[in-house]
matplotlib code that plots the C-alpha trace (Angstrom):
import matplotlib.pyplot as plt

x = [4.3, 5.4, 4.6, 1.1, 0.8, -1.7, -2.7, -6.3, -7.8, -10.7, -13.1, -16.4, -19.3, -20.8, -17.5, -17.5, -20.8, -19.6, -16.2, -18.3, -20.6, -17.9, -16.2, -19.2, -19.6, -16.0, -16.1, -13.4, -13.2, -12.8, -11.7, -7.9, -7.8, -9.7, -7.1, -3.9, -5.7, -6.0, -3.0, -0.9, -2.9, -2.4, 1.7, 1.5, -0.2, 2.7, 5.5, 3.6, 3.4, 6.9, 8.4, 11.6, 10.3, 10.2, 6.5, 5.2, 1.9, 0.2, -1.2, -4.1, -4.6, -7.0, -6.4, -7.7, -5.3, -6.4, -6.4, -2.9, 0.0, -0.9, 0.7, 4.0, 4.2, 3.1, 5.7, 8.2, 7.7, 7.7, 11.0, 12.2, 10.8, 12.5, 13.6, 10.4, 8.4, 8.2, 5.6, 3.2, -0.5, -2.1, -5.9, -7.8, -11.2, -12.8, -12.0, -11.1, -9.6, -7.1, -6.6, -3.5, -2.0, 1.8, 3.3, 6.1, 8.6, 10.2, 11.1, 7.7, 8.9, 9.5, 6.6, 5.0, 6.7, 5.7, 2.1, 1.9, 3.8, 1.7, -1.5, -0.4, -0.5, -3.3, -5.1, -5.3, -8.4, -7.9, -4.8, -5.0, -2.9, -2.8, 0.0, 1.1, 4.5, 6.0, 5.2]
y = [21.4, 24.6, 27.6, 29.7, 33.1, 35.0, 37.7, 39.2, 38.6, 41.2, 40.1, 41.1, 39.4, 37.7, 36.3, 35.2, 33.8, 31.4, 30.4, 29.5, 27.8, 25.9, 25.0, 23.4, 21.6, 20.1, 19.2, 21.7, 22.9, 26.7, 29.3, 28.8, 24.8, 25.4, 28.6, 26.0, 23.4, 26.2, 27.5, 24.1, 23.1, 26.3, 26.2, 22.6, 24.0, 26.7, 23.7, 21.8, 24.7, 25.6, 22.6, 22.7, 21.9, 18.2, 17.2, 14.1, 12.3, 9.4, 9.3, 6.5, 4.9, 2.4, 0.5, -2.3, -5.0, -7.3, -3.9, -3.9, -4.8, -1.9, -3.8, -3.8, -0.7, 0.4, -1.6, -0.3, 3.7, 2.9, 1.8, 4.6, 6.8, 4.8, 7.1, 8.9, 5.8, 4.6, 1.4, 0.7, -1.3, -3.1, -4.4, -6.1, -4.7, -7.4, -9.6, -6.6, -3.6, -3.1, -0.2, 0.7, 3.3, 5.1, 6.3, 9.1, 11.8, 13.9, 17.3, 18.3, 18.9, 15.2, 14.0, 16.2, 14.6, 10.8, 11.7, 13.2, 9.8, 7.3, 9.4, 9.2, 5.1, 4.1, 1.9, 3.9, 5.6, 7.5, 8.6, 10.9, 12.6, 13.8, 16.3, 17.5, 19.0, 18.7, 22.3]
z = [14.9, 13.1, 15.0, 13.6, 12.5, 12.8, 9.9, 9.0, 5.8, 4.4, 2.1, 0.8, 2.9, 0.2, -0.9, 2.9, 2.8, 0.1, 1.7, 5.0, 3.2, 1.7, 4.8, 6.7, 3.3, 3.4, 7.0, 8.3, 11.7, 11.0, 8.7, 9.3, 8.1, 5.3, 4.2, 5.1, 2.7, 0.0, 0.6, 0.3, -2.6, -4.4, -3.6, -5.2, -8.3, -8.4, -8.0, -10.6, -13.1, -13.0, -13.8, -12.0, -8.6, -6.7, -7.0, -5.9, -7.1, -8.3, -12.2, -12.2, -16.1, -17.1, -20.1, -22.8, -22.1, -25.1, -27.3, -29.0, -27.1, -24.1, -21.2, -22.7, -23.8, -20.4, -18.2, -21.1, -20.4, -16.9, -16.9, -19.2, -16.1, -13.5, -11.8, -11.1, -10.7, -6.6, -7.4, -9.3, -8.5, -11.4, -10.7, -13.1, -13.8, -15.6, -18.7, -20.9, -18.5, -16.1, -13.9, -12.2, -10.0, -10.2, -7.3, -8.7, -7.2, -9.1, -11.0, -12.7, -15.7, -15.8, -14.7, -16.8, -19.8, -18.3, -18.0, -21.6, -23.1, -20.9, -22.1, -26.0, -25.3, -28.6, -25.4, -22.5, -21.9, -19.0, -17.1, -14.4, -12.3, -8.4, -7.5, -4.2, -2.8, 0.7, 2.1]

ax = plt.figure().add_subplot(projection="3d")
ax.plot(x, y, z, "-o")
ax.set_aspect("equal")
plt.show()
C-alpha cells in the first residue's frame, strides 16, 4: 500500500453538509475514501479527455441482429480495433437483440475513435462506455 498524506481541505458547511450526505449514501467509510474515489475518477476523466493517455474500459452495445447485416459489421470494426480490443462477450437478449460487452486498453484517442465508429453502426442502439486509468 502506497503511503497516505495527509492535507486539510476547507469548504463551506453547507457544501459539507452535501458531501457527508453523499458519503453515507454511497456507503463509504469516511471523508478520505470518498475524496480517493473522486479523485481517481476525476484523473481518469482527465486521461480520457486528453487523448494521448493509456485508458482502459469496457463500451457495452446492444444491437438488432436481424436488422441489416449488424453482426458483421460489428465483428468487422472489432478486428480493425484489434489492438485495443482484450475480449469481447456476446449474450443474446431474445429473438431480436443481442447485447455484448468490449473489454479495451489503449490510447484514448483511439478508443475514442472506436466508440464513435461502433456508435455510427445503422443497428446499434446503445453503446456505452466505462473508462478508468491505472492511478
Amino acid at each position: 500500500m502506497d503511503k497516505l498524506a495527509r492535507f486539510s481541505v476547507s469548504l463551506p458547511a453547507p457544501l459539507l453538509e452535501k458531501f457527508d450526505s453523499w458519503v453515507d449514501t454511497r456507503g463509504f467509510r469516511n471523508r478520505s475514501e470518498a475524496l480517493r474515489e473522486l479523485i481517481r475518477r476525476f484523473i481518469s476523466e482527465s486521461c480520457w479527455e486528453d487523448g494521448e493517455k493509456t485508458v482502459f474500459g469496457t463500451v457495452t452495445l446492444t444491437y438488432d441482429h436481424h436488422s441489416g447485416d449488424s453482426a458483421r459489421e460489428i465483428t468487422s470494426l472489432q478486428h480493425d480495433f484489434g489492438d485495443l480490443i482484450i475480449c469481447s462477450t456476446h449474450i443474446h437478449a431474445d429473438h431480436h437483440h443481442c447485447f455484448e460487452s468490449v473489454v479495451f486498453h489503449g490510447k484514448a484517442s483511439r478508443v475514442k475513435e472506436f466508440i464513435r465508429q461502433l456508435s455510427g453502426l445503422r443497428d446499434v442502439s446503445s453503446s456505452d462506455p466505462v473508462i478508468t486509468t491505472i492511478p
